[in-house]
N, C-alpha and C positions, 0 to 999 in steps of 0.2 A: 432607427436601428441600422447598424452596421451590415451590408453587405461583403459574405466571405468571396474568397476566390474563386471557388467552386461555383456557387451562387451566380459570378458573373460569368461566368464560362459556359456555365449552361444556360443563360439567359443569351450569350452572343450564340450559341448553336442553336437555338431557338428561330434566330433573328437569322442567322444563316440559314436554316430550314426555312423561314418564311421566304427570303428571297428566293430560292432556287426554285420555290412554287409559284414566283410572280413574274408574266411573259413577261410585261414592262420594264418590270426595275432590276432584275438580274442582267440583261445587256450593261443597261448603264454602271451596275457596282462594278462587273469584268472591265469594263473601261475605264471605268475611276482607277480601280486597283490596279489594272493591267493584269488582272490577276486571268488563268486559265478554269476551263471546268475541270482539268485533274488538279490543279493546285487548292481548288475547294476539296476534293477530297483527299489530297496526300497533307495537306496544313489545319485541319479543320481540328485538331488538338494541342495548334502552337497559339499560347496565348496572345503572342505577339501580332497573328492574325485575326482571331477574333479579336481584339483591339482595334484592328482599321475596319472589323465588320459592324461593330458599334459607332467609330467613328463614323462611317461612311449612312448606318441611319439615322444618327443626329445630325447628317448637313439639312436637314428639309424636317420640317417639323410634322408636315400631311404625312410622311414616311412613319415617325414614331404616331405619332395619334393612327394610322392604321395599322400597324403591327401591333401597338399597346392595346387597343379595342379587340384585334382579333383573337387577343392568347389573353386578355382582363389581366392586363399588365399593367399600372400605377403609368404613367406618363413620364412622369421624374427616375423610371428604375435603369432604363436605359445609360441616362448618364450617370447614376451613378455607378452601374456596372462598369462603364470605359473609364472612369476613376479612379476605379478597384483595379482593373488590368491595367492602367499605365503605374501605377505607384502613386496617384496623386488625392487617393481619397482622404487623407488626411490636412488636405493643404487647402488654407484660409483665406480667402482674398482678400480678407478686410486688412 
């Protein structure tokens, strides 16, 4: 079944809540991202950042399998949410 936009928008805010409660891995997204702690809250409704906030938990898969367990999230919804925010959930690889 199709995830809407919404759907993954609020699944990346989700996932950006998860981080900002995790001492470990919030260092390391600010530094991936370069991103600041006000630019989590002044960007936290452009999709375009929740985008790198899904990209950035599918680089490590212990990343989604802990966030997917802690909120009984599917494992697979992740990507397909950063799918849906880039434009690419229709697209085929085969």
């Amino acid at each position: 079944m199709p995830i809407s936009v919404h759907s993954a928008e609020t699944l990346a805010l989700r996932v950006l809540n998860w981080l900002v409660g995790n001492d470990e891995l919030l260092p390391v997204f600010l530094g991936a991202t370069g991103a600041s702690i006000e630019d989590l809250r002044a960007r936290a409704g452009e999709g375009e950042f929740l985008g790198s906030v899904l990209d950035f938990l599918v680089l490590d898969d212990s990343w989604v399998i802990a966030f997917c367990d802690a909120h009984s999230v599917p494992y697979e919804e992740p990507g397909r949410a950063r799918a849906v925010l880039s434009g690419t959930s229709d697209m085929h690889w085969t």
